[in-house]
C-alpha positions as CSV (number, residue, x, y, z in Angstrom):
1,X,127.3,92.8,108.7
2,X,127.0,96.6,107.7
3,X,129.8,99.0,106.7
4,X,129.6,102.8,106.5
5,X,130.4,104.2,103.3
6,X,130.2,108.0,103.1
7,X,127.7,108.3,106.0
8,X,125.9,105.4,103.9
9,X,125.2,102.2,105.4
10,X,124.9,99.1,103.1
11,X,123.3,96.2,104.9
12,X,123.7,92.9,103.8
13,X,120.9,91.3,105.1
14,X,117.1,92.8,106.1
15,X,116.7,96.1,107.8
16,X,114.8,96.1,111.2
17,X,113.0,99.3,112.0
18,X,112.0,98.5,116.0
19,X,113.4,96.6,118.7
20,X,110.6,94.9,120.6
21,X,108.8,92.0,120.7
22,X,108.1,92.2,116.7
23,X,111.3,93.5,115.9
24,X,113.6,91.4,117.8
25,X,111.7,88.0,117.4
26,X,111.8,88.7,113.8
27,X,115.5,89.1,113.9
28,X,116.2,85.7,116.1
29,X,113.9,84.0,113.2
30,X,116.2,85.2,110.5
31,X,119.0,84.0,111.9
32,X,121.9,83.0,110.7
33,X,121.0,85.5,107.9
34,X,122.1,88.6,109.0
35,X,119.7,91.3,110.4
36,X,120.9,95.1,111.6
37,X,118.4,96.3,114.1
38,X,117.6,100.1,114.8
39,X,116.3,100.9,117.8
40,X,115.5,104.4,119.6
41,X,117.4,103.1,122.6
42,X,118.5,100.0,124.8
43,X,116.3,96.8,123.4
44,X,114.1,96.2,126.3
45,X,114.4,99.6,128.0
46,X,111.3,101.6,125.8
47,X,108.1,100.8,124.2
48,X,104.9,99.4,123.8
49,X,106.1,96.1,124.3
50,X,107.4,95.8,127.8
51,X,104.1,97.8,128.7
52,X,102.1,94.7,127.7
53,X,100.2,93.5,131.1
54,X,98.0,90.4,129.8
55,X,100.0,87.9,128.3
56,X,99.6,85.8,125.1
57,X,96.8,83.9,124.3
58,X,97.4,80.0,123.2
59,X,95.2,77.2,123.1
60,X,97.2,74.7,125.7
61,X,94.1,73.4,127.6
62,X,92.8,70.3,127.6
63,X,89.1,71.8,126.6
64,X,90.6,74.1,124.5
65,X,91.7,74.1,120.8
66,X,92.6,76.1,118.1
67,X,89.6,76.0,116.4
68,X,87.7,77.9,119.8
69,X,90.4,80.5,119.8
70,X,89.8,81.4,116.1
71,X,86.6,81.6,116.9
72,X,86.6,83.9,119.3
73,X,89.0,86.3,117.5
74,X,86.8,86.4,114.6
75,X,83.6,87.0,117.0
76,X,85.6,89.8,118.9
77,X,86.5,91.4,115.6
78,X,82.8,91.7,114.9
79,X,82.4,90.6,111.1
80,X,85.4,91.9,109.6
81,X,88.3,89.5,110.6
82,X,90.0,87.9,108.1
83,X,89.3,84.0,109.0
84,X,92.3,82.5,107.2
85,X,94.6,84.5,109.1
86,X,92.8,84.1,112.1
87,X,92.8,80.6,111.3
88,X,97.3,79.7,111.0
89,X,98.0,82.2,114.0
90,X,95.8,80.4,116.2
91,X,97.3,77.3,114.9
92,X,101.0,78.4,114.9
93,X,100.4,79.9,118.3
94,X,101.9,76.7,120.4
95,X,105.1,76.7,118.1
96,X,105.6,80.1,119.0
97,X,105.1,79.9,122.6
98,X,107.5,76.9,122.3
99,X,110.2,79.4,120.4
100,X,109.7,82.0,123.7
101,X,110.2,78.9,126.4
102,X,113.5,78.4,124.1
103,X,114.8,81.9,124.4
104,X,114.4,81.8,128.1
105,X,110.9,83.5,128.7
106,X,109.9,82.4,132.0
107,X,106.0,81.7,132.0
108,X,104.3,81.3,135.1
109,X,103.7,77.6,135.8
110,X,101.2,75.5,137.9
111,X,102.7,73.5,140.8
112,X,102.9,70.6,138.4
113,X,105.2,72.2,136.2
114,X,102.3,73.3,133.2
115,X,102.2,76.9,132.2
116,X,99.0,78.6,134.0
117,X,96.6,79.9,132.2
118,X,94.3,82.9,132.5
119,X,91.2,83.9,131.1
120,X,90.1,87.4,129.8
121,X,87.7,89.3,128.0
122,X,85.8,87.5,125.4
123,X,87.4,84.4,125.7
124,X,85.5,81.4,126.1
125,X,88.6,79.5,127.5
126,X,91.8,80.1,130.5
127,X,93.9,80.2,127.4
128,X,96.6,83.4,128.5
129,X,100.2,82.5,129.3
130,X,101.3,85.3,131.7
131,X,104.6,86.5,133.8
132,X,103.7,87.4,137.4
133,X,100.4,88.2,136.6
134,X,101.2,91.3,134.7
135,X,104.4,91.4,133.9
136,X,104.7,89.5,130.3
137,X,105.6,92.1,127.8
138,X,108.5,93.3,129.7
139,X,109.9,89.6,130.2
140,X,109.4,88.2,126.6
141,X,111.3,91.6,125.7
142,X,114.2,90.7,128.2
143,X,113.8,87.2,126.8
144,X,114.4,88.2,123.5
145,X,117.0,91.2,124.1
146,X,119.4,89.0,125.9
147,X,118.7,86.3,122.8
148,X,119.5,88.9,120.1
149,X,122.4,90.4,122.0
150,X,124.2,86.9,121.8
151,X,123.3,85.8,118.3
152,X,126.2,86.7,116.2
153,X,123.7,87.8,113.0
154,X,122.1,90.2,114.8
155,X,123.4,94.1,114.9
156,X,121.4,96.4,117.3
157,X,122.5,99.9,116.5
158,X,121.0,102.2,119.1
159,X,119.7,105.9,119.8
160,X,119.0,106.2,115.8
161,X,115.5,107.9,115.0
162,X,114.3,106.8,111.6
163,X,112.3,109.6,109.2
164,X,111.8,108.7,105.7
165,X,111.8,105.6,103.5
166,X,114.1,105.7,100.7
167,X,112.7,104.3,97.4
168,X,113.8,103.8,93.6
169,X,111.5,103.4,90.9
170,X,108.6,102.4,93.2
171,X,110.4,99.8,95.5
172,X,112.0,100.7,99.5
173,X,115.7,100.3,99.2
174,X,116.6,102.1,102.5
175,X,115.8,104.1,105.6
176,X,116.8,107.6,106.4
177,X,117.8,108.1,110.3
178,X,120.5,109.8,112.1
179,X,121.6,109.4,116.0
180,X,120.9,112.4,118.3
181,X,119.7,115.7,117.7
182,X,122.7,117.1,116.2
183,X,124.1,113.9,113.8
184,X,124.2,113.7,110.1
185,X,121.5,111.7,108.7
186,X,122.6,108.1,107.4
187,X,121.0,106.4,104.8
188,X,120.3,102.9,105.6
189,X,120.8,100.6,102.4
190,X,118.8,96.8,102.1
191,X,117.1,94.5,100.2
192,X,114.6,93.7,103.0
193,X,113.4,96.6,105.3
194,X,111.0,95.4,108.0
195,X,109.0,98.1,110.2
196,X,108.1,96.7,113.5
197,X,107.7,101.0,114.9
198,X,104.5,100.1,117.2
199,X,101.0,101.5,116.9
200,X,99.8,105.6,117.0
201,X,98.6,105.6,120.6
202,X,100.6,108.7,121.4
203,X,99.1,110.9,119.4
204,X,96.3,111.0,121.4
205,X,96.1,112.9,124.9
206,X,94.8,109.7,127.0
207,X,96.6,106.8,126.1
208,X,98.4,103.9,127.9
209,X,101.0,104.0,125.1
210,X,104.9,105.5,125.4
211,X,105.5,108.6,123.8
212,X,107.4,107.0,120.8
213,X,104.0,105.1,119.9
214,X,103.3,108.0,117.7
215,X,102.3,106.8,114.4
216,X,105.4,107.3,112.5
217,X,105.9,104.5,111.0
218,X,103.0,104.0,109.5
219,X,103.3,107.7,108.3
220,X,106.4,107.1,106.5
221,X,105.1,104.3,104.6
222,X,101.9,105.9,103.6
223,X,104.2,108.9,102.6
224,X,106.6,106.5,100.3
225,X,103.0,104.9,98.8
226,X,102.3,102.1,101.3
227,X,98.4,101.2,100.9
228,X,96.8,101.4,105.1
229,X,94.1,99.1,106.3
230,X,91.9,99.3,108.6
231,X,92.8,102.8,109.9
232,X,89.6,103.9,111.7
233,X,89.8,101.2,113.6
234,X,91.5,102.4,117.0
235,X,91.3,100.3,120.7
236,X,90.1,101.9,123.4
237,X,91.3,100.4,126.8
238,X,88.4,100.3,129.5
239,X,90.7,100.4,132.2
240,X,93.4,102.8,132.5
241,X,93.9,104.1,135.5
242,X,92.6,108.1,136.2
243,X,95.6,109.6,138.6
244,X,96.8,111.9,136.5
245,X,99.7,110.5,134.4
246,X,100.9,110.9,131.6
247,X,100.4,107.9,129.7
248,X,98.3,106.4,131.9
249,X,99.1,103.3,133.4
250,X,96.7,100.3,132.6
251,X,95.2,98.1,135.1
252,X,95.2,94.7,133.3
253,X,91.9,92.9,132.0
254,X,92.8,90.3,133.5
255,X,91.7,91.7,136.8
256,X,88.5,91.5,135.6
257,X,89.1,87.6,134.5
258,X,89.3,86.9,138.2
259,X,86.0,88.4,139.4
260,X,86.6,92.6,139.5
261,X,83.8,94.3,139.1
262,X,83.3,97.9,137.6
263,X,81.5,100.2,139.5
264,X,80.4,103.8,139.8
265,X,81.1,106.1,143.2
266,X,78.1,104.8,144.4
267,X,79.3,101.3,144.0
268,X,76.3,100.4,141.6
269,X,77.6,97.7,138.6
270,X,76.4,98.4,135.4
271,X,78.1,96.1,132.8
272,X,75.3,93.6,133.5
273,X,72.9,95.5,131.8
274,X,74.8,96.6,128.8
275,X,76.2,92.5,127.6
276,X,75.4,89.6,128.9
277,X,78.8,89.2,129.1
278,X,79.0,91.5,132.0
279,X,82.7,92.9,133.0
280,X,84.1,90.1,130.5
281,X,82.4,91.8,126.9
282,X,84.5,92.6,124.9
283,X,86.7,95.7,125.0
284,X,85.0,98.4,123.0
285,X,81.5,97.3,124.5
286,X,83.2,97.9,128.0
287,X,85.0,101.1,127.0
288,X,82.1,102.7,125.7
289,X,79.9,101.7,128.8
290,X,82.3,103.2,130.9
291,X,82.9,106.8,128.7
292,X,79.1,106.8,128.8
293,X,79.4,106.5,132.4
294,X,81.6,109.4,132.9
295,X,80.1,111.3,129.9
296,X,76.8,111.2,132.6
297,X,78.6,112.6,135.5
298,X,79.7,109.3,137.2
299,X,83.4,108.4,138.3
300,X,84.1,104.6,137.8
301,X,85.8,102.2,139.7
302,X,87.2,98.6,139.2
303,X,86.9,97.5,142.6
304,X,89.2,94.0,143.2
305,X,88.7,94.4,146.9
306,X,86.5,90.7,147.4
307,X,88.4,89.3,144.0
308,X,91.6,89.8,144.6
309,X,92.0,91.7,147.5
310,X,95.4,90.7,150.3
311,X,96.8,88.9,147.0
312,X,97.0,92.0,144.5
313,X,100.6,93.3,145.6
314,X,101.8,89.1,144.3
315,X,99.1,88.4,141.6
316,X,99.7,91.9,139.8
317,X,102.8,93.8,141.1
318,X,103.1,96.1,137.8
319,X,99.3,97.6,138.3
320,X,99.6,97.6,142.1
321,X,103.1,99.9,142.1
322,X,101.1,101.9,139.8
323,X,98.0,102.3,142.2
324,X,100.3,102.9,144.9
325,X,102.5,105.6,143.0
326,X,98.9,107.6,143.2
327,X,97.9,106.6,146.7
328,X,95.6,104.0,146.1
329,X,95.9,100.9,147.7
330,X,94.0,98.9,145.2
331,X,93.7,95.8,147.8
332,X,91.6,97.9,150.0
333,X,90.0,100.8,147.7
334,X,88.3,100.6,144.1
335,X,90.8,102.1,141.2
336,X,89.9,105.1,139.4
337,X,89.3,104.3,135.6
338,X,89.3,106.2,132.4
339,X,89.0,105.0,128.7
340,X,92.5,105.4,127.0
341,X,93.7,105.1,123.5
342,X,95.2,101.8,123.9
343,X,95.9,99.2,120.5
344,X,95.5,100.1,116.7
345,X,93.9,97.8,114.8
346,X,95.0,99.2,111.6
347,X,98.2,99.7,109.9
348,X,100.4,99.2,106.9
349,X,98.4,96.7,105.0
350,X,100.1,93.6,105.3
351,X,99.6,90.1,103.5
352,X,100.0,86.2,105.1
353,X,103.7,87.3,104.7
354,X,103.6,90.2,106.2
355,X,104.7,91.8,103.2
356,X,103.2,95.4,102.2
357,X,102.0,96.8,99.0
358,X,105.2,98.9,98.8
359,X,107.9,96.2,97.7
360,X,111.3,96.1,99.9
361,X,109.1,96.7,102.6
362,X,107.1,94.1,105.1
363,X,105.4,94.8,108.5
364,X,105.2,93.2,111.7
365,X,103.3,94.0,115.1
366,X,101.0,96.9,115.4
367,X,102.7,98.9,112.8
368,X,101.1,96.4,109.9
369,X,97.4,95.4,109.5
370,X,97.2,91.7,109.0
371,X,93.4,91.2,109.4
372,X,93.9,89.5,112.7
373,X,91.6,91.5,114.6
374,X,89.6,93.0,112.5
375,X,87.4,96.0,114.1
376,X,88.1,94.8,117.5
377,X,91.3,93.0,118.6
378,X,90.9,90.1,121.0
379,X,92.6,90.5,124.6
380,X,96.3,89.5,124.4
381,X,96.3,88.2,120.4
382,X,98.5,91.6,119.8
383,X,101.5,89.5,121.2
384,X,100.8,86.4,119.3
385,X,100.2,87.9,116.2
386,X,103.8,89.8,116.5
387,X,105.1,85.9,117.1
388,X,103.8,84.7,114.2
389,X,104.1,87.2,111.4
390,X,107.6,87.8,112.6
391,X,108.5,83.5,111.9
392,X,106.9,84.6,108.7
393,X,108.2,87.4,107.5
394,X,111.6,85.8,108.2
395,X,110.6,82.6,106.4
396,X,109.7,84.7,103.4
397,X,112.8,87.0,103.7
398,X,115.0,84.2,103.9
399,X,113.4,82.3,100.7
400,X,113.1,85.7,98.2
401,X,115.6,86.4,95.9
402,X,115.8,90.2,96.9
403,X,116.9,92.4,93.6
404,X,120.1,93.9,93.7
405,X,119.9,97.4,95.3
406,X,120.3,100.2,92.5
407,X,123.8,102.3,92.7
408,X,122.3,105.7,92.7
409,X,121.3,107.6,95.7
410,X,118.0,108.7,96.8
411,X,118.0,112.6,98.0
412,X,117.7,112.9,102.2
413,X,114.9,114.8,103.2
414,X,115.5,118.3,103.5
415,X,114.9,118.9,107.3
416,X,116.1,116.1,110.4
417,X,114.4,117.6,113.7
418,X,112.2,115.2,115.8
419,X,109.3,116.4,117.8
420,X,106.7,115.2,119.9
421,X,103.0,115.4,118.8
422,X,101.8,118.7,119.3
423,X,99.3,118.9,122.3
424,X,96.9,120.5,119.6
425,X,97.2,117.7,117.9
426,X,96.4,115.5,120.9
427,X,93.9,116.9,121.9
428,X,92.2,117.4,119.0
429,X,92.5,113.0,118.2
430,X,91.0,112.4,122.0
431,X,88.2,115.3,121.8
432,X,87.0,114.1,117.9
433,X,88.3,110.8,117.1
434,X,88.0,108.9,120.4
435,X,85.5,106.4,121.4
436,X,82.2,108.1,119.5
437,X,82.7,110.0,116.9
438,X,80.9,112.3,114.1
439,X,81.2,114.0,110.8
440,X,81.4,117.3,112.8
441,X,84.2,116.4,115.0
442,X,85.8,114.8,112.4
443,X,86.1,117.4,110.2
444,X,87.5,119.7,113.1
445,X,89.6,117.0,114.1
446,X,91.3,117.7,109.7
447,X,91.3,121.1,110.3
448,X,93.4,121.3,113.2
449,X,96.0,118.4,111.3
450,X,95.9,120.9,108.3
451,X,97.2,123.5,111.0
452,X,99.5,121.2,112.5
453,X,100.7,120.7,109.0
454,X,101.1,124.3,107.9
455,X,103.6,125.1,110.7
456,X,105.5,121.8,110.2
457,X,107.9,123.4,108.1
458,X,108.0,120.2,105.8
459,X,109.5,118.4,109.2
460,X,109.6,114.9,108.0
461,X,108.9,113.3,111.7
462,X,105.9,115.4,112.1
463,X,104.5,114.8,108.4
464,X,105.0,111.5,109.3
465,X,102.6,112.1,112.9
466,X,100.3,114.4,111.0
467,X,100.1,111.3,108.4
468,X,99.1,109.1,110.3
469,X,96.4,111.2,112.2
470,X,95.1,112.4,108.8
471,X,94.5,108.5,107.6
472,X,92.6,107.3,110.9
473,X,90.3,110.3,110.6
474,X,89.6,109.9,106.6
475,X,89.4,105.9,107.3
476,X,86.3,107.3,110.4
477,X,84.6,109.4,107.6
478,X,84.6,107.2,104.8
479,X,82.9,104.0,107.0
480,X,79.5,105.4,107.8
481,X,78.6,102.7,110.3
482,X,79.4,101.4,113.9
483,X,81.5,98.6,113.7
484,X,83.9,97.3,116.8
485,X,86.1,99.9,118.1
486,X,84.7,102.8,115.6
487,X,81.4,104.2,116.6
488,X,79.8,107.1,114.4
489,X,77.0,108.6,116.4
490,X,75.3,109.9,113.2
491,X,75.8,106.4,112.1
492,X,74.9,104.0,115.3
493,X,74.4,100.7,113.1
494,X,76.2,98.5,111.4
495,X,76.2,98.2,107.5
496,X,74.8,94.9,106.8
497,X,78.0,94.2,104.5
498,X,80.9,94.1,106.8
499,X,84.5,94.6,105.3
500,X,87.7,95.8,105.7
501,X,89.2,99.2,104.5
502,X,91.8,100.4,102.3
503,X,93.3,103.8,101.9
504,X,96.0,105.4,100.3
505,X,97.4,108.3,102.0
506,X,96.8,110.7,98.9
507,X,93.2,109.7,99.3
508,X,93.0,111.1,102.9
509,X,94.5,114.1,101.5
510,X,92.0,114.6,98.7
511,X,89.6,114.1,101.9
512,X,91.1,116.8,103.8
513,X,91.2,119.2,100.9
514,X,88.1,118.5,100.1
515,X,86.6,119.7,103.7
516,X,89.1,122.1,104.6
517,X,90.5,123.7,101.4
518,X,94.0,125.5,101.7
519,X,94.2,128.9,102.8
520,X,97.3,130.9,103.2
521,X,97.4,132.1,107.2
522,X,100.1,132.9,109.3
523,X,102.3,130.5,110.7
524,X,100.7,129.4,113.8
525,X,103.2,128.4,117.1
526,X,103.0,124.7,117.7
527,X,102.1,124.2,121.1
């Protein structure tokens, strides 16, 4: 399929940036044409995807439909959803579920042999296929690992850390990414590169994401001229649980769809009183009740004791080895909870076929901004969007007649090193870009990436983090409203025209120059 030529790789089919569920259902869709998958380590062992608690919303029951799901994603993405692409995923949604069940996914069933279906947050309907409860994202990635591992188009080449798009006269003809700290750096050649690299939840210092969520995906297609959408627009989980870790580990909303309640440490509820939905509003109303909560002195709770109770350790095995890891025993004592950095919403801009402004270059899953969710993604549509677009994007793949790559090479970038985010940097995303934000914070929060910049040494993995920061905080400064997940508290109501956002990454940095011009200053230590 690929053959190295002078540490140059040419591929002959598309390029796969990510190996989990969006990367490696978008590889068994192209087959037989060929697809060479990179990925940071074993498919199924790392990522956002086997983290993935809920399930995957589908319309399968007998009161349910299509139509009702659309509905409701549209509703939960409060005015800005795009309704035409909420419209074919919900529709498409059953096919793809069908495609899972053919790779081997095994759904939890009902004793009749149907797959059960739960109901969370904001949906009007039980419309969530799950795995033991809470378990789906990591068995739709084994699923599809041991799929891809014995479908002779596929390639998996492991351990390989990607850091710069390669481009020719305005079009992405390869990736630049090298194999442990010490390799050379390989260029990647294709006609098709596809970046399924997750969302940017790691850049923040309480998230439920991995520590490879980090943004730098997005980051190295804003920095080859990728257009973003959507970037202010970041998820907040309500319920991640407070013991300490590092991410912290999510108790799943669908607790709450079978009757927990959130209390504080006196066991009062509140959600009652802040939607009528109660504990099943929608994410960012429940996440922002609860920082409020704890922004007023209170510790808060989901207590399953009389919902689930004896039945946790069987209904919900991943959140109760968590709760037991910090010695709770979440069948007899309320969980500890704290707001977490959790889904992003925006992304590489992305059309009905995934494809991105920057030709050679399409996006799948988190990474890309589809217009699926709008301000506020629905409860387990991230899945099911990553299911869809990824039959599309290969559809599309597979029909383009790709231009023949160009013979000359693109230069490497200048430096290889990975690094984490900086906790500076961290910090400085979950102090001033978090759940409520301002024009004060925000401007502090471009100072301290302008620091974080200074010191990178033109590092192309952390331009690539700092990137990605720098868009999400111009995207929170240019919408001066409240809308879904982004809240301005200089700006508490909504515009009355509701739209989405586009930004290009030289934008954001006419932003930051703008607020913080450049001053020559010492190196600063990155911490």
């Amino acid at each position: 399929m690929a053959r190295s030529v002078d540490n140059v790789f040419e591929c002959e089919g598309a390029l796969i940036l990510g190996a989990g569920v969006a990367g490696l259902f978008t590889a068994l869709k192209l087959a037989p044409f060929p697809a060479l998958v990179l990925a940071a380590a074993r498919p199924g062992s790392t990522g956002s995807s086997i983290w993935a608690q809920g399930g995957i919303a589908v319309a399968l029951g007998p009161a349910d439909s299509w139509a009702s799901h659309a509905a409701d994603t549209l509703a939960a993405a409060a005015g800005t959803g795009e309704s035409s692409v909420a419209e074919f995923v919900t529709r498409e949604a059953p096919d793809r579920i069908d495609d899972l069940l053919r790779y081997g996914a095994a759904f939890d069933r009902n004793p009749d042999g149907t797959l059960a279906l739960a109901r969370e947050a904001a949906h009007t309907h039980a419309r969530i296929v799950h795995v033991s409860g809470d378990r789906a994202g990591a068995e739709v990635t084994r699923a599809l690992a041991q799929a891809a591992k014995s479908t002779p188009s596929i390639s998996v080449f492991e351990g390989f850390h990607a850091l710069e798009l390669a481009t020719v006269d305005g079009r992405a003809v390869g990736l630049f990414a090298r194999q442990g700290a010490r390799s050379r750096l390989t260029l990647f050649r294709a006609q098709a590169i596809i970046f399924a690299t997750g969302g940017i939840g790691a850049l923040y210092a309480v998230t439920t994401n991995p520590p490879e969520s980090r943004g730098e995906g997005l980051g190295m297609a804003a920095r080859a001229g990728a257009a973003i959408a959507d970037a202010e627009f970041v998820q907040f989980h309500p319920t991640a649980i407070d013991i300490g870790r590092d991410p912290a580990p999510l108790a799943t909303e669908a607790l709450r769809g079978e009757g927990a309640i959130l209390v504080d440490e006196h066991g009062r509820r509140f959600m009652q009183w802040v939607h009528a939905a109660g504990e099943l509003a929608p994410r960012d109303v429940v996440a922002r009740a609860v920082h409020r909560e704890i922004a007023q002195g209170h510790r808060i709770f989901l207590d399953c004791r009389s919902a689930i109770g004896s039945r946790f350790e069987s209904r919900f095995p991943t959140v109760h080895a968590a709760c037991i890891g910090g010695g709770i025993d979440p069948a007899v004592q309320p969980i500890p909870l704290a707001p977490a950095a959790h889904y992003h919403m925006g992304g590489i801009a992305s059309d009905h076929f995934g494809r991105s402004t920057l030709p050679g270059l399409w996006g799948v899953g988190e990474c890309a901004s589809t217009g699926l969710h709008g301000a506020n993604r629905l409860a387990s549509n991230s899945l099911l969007e990553a299911l869809v677009f990824g039959a599309r994007i290969a559809e599309d793949v597979c029909s383009c007649a790709a231009p023949a790559l160009p013979s000359c090479r693109t230069p490497a970038p200048d430096r290889f090193a990975a690094t984490p985010p900086p906790r500076i940097l961290r910090e400085a995303m979950t102090r001033h870009v978090g759940l409520e934000r301002d024009e004060a914070g925000l401007r502090r929060a471009l100072a301290t990436i302008a620091s974080v910049e200074r010191a990178s040494g033109s590092e192309p993995s952390l331009l690539n983090m700092t990137a990605a920061a720098k868009l999400v905080v111009a995207g929170a400064l240019l919408r001066r409203e409240s809308i879904g997940a982004h809240f301005r508290r200089d700006f508490p109501l909504a515009g009355e025209t509701r739209r989405r956002s586009l930004i290009m990454l030289a934008k954001a940095d006419s932003i930051a120059r703008e607020i913080h011009p450049h001053k020559e200053s010492r190196r600063s230590k990155l911490q």
